[in-house]
C-alpha positions in Angstrom: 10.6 -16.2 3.1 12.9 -13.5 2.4 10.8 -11.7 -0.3 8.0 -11.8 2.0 9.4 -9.4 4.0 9.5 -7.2 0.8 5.2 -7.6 0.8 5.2 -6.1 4.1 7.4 -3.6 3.8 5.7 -1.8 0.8 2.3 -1.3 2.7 4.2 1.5 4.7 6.3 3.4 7.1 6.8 3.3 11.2 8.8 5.0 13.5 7.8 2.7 16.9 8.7 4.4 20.5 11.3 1.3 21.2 13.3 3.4 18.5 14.5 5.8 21.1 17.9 4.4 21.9 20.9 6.3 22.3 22.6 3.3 20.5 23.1 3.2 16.7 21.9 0.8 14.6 25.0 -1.2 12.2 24.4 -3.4 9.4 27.3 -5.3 8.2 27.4 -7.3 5.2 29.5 -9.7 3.4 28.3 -10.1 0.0 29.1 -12.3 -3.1 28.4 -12.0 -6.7 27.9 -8.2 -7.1 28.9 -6.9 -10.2 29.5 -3.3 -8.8 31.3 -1.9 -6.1 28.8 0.2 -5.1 25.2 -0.3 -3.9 22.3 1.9 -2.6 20.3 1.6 0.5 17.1 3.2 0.8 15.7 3.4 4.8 12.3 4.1 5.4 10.5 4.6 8.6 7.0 2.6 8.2 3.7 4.0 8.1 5.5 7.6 9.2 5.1 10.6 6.8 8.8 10.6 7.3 10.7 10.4 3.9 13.1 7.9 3.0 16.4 8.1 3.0 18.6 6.6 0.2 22.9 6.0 0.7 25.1 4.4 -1.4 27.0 1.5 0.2 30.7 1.3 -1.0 31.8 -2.7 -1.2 35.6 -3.5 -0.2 36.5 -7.3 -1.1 32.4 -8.0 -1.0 32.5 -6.3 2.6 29.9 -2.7 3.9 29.0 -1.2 7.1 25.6 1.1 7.3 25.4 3.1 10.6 22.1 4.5 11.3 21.6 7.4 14.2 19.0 6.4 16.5 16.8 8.9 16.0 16.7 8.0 11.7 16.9 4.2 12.6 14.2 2.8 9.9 12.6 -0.3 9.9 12.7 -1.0 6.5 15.8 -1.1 4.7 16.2 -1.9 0.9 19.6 -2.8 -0.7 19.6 -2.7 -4.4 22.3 -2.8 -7.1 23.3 0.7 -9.0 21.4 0.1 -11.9 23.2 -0.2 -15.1 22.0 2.5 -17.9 19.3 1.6 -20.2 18.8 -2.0 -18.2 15.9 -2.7 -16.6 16.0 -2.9 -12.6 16.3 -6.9 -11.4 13.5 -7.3 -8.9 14.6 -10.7 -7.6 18.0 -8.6 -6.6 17.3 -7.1 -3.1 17.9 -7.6 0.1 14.9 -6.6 2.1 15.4 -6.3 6.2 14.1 -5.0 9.4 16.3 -2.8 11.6 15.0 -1.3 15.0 16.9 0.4 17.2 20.2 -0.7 18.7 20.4 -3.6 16.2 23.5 -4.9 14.8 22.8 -7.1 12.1 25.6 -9.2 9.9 23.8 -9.8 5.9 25.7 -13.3 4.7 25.0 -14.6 1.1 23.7 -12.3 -2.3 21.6 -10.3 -3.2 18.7 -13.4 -4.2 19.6 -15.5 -1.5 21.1 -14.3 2.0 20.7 -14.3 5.4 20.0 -11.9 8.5 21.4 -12.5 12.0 22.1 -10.8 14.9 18.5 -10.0 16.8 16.0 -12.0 18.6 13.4 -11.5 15.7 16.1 -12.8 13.1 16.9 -15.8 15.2 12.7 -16.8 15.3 12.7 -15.5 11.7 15.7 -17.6 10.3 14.4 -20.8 12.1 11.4 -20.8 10.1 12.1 -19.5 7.1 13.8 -22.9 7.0 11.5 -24.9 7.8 9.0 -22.8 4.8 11.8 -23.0 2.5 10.7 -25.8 -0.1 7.4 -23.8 -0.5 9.0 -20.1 -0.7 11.6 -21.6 -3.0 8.1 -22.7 -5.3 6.8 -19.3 -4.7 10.0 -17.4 -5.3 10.2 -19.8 -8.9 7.0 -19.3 -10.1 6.9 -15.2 -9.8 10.6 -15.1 -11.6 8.9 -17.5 -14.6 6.3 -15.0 -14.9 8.6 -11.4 -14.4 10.9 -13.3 -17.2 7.8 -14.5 -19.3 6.5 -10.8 -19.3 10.2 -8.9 -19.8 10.5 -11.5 -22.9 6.7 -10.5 -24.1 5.1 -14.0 -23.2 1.6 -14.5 -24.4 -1.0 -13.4 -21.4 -2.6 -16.2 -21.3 0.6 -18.2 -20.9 1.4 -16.4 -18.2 -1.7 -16.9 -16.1 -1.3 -20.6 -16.7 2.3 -20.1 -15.0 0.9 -18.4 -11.9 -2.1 -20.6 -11.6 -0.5 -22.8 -8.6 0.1 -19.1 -6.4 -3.2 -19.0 -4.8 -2.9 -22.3 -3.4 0.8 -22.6 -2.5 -0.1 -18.9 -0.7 -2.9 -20.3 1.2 -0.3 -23.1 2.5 2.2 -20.3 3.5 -0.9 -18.6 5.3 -1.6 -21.4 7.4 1.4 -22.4 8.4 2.0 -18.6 9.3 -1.0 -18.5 11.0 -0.4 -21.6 12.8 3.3 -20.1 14.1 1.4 -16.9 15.6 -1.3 -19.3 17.4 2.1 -21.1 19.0 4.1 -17.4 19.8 1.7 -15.1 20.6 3.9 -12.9 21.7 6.6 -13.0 19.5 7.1 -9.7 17.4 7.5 -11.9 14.2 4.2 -13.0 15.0 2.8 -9.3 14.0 5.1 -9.1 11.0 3.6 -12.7 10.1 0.2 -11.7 10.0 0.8 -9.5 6.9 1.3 -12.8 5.5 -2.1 -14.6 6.9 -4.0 -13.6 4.0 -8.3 -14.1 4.5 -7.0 -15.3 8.3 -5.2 -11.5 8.6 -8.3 -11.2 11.4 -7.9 -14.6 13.5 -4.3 -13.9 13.3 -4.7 -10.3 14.7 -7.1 -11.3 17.8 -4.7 -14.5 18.4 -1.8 -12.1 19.5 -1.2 -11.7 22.6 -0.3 -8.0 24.2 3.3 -8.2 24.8 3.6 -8.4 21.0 0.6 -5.5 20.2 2.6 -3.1 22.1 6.2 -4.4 21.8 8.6 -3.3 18.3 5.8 -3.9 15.5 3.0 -2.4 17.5 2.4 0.5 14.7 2.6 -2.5 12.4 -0.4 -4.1 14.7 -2.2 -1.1 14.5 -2.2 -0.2 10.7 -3.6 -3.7 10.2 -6.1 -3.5 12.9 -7.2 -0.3 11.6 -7.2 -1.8 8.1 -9.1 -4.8 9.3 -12.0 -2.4 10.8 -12.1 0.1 7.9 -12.7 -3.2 5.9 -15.5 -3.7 8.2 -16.7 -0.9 7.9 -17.0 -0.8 4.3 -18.6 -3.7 4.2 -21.5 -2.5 6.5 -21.4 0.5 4.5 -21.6 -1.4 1.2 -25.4 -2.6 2.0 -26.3 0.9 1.9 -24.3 1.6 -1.1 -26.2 0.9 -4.4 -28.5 2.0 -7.3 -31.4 2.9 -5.9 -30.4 3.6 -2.2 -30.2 7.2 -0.3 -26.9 8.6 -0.7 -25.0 8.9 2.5 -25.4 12.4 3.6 -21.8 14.2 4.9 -20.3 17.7 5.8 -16.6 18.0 4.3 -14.4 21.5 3.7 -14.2 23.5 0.7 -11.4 24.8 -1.0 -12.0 28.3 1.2 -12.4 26.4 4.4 -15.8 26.3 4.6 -18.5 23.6 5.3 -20.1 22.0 2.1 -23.2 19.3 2.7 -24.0 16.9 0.2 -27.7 17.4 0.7 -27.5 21.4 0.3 -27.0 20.3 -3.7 -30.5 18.3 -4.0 -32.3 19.5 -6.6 -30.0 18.5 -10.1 -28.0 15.6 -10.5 -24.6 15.7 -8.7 -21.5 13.1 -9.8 -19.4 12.6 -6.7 -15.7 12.2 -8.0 -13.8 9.8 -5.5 -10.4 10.7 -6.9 -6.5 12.1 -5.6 -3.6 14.0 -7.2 -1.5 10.5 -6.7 -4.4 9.1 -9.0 -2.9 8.5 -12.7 -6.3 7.6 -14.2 -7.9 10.1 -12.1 -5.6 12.9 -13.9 -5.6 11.1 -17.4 -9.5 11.7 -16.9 -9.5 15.0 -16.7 -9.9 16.3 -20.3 -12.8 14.5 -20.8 -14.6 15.2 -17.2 -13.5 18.7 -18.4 -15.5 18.2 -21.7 -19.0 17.1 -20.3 -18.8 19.7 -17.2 -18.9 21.9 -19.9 -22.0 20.0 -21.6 -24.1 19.7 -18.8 -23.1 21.6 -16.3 -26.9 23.7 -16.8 -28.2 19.7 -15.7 -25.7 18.6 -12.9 -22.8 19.6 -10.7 -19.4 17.8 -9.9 -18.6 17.5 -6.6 -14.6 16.6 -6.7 -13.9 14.6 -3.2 -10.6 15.0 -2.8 -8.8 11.3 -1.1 -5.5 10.8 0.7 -3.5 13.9 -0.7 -2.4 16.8 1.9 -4.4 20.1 1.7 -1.4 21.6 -0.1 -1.5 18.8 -3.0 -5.0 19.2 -3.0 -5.0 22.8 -4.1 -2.0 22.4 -6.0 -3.7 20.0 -8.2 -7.4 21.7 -8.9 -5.2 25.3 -9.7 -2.5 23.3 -11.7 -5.5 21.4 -14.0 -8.1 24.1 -14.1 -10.7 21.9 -12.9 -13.6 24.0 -12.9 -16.6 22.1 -10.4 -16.8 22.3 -6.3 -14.4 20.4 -4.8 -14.0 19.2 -1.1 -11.1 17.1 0.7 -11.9 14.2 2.6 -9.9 14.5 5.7 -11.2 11.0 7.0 -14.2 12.5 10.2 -16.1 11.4 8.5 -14.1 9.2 6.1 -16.7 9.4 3.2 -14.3 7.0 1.6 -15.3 4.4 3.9 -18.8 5.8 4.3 -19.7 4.8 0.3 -17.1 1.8 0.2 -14.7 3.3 -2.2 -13.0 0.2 -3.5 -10.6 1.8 -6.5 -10.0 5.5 -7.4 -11.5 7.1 -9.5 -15.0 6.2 -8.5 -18.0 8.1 -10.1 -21.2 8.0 -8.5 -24.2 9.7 -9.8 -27.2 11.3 -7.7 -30.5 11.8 -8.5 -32.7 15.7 -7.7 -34.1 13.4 -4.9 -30.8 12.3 -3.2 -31.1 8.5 -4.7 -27.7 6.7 -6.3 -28.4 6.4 -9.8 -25.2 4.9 -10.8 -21.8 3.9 -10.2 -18.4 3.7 -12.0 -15.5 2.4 -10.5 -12.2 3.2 -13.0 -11.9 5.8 -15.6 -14.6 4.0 -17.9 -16.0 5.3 -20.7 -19.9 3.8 -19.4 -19.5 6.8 -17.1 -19.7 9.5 -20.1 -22.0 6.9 -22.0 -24.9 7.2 -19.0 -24.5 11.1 -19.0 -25.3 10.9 -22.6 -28.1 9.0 -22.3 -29.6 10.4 -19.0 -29.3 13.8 -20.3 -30.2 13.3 -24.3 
């Protein structure tokens, strides 16, 4: 289970009210089988806007000490090898861990298999990543088969036959997770466990009881709560997202700061672009959205919607790529993400004079340009 708390940790950053301890947080390690002397950590608060931190971790004889101040104490922290020049970075060499506040943790082993002690969430964690520890282990084999299949240009195909057995050796891990929170309830690794309850993430979440909603991981409970609902939510919203339905009507801000309504632009088709600065595809798209603004912008209008960037990113990005059309920013009241159950960025959805979906694009696909073409020949 030790990679596993890697899958949590990308979702986010927190920075939890039990982190307000005048006590610093030490990690000491004794490691074994490092080629390097030197190693970096990288501490991030989860689901926080606050950056990461990364510091380099000097080994003596195998041996480093990481002091965090109380008010920087992460609760992720990453420990990876200095990578070696033109070698590509070892995934399956990290040690992934949780620190809270006051913590002081001892890391035994190397840097594929180790162990965490020292806390009251290590001691529950440790005890059953033991018992899980055949089926990780077949987990943990079959993902390095298929990173060292890829790295050595296996066949595709090959590869998916490799990885077929996942999906049910993740369902077992699931249930057993699932059936460890319906025992603890009020464990904190219950809440870090539910990341790993898969289609069960919403039985898991209403099996917890409130000491652990509100104890160390209770940001962690609430990003999934609030994941779990928005999921809802698109769902519901889904039904009323298709060809042929009324498009969702919504009020979102300009680039000036002032209101913009869907509805005001009835009249001539108008493509709502779900997109973001952070959006590779979305950006790669540009020259070519560019190219038929230009050809029918007499016809339609583009209506940019803005997702998950800050103001500033926003307006750095239309300025820096000259993008021409009316733009808004979703600022999430009302989340029109949710509100048209945006699934993958960019999405493209067409309206018709009359305010009907005529079609939608998920990806940067050339069908997109290909229905312009033909709506507009």
């Amino acid at each position: 289970m030790k990679k596993n708390i890697a899958w949590a940790l990308a979702a986010g950053a927190v920075l939890l009210g039990a982190c307000q301890s005048n006590t610093k947080t030490t990690i000491t390690g004794t490691l074994t089988g490092v080629e390097s002397d030197t190693l970096r950590a990288i501490c991030e608060p989860l689901f926080s806007d606050s950056k990461s931190v990364e510091v380099p971790l000097v080994l003596q004889q195998g041996n480093f000490t990481l002091q965090l101040e109380p008010d920087t104490v992460p609760i992720s922290v990453t420990i990876i090898p200095t990578p070696e020049s033109g070698k590509p970075f070892d995934m399956t060499k990290r040690i992934d861990l949780l620190a809270f506040s006051g913590d002081q943790l001892t890391v035994k082993g190397d840097l594929k298999e180790y162990q965490v002690t020292g806390s009251d969430f290590y001691t529950a964690y440790n005890k059953l990543d033991e018992e899980m520890k055949p089926l990780n282990d077949s987990i943990k084999a079959i993902i390095s088969r298929a990173m060292q299949m890829q790295q050595e240009g296996g066949a595709q195909d090959s590869i998916m036959k490799v990885v077929a057995p996942l999906e049910d050796l993740e369902k077992r891990a699931a249930g057993r997770c699932l059936e460890y929170i319906r025992q603890h309830p009020d464990e904190d690794l219950s809440v870090f466990l539910a990341w790993r309850t898969g289609e069960k993430q919403e039985e898991a979440l209403e099996l917890l009881g409130d000491k652990a909603k509100n104890g160390k991981l209770a940001a962690m409970y609430q990003f999934l709560d609030k994941i779990i609902k928005e999921e809802q939510e698109k769902a519901k919203a889904k039904e009323n997202v298709s060809e042929g339905k009324t498009a969702p009507d919504f009020t979102l801000k300009d680039l000036q700061g002032k209101d913009l309504t869907l509805s005001s632009l009835r009249g001539k088709y108008v493509v709502l672009d779900f997109w973001g600065s952070w959006c590779g595809w979305c950006i790669k798209g540009i020259p070519e959205m560019k190219k038929y603004y230009e050809k029918y912008k007499g016809k339609m209008e583009i209506l940019g919607i803005d997702c998950r960037d800050t103001e500033e990113k926003w307006k750095e990005a239309v300025e820096k790529h000259e993008l021409p059309w009316l733009h808004v920013r979703n600022e999430g009241n009302p989340d029109v993400s949710t509100l048209y159950a945006i699934e993958g960025y960019p999405t493209k959805i067409v309206i018709d004079p009359e305010g009907k979906i005529a079609k939608i694009v998920v990806g940067e696909d050339p069908a997109f340009y290909e229905y312009l073409d033909e709506l507009f020949k």
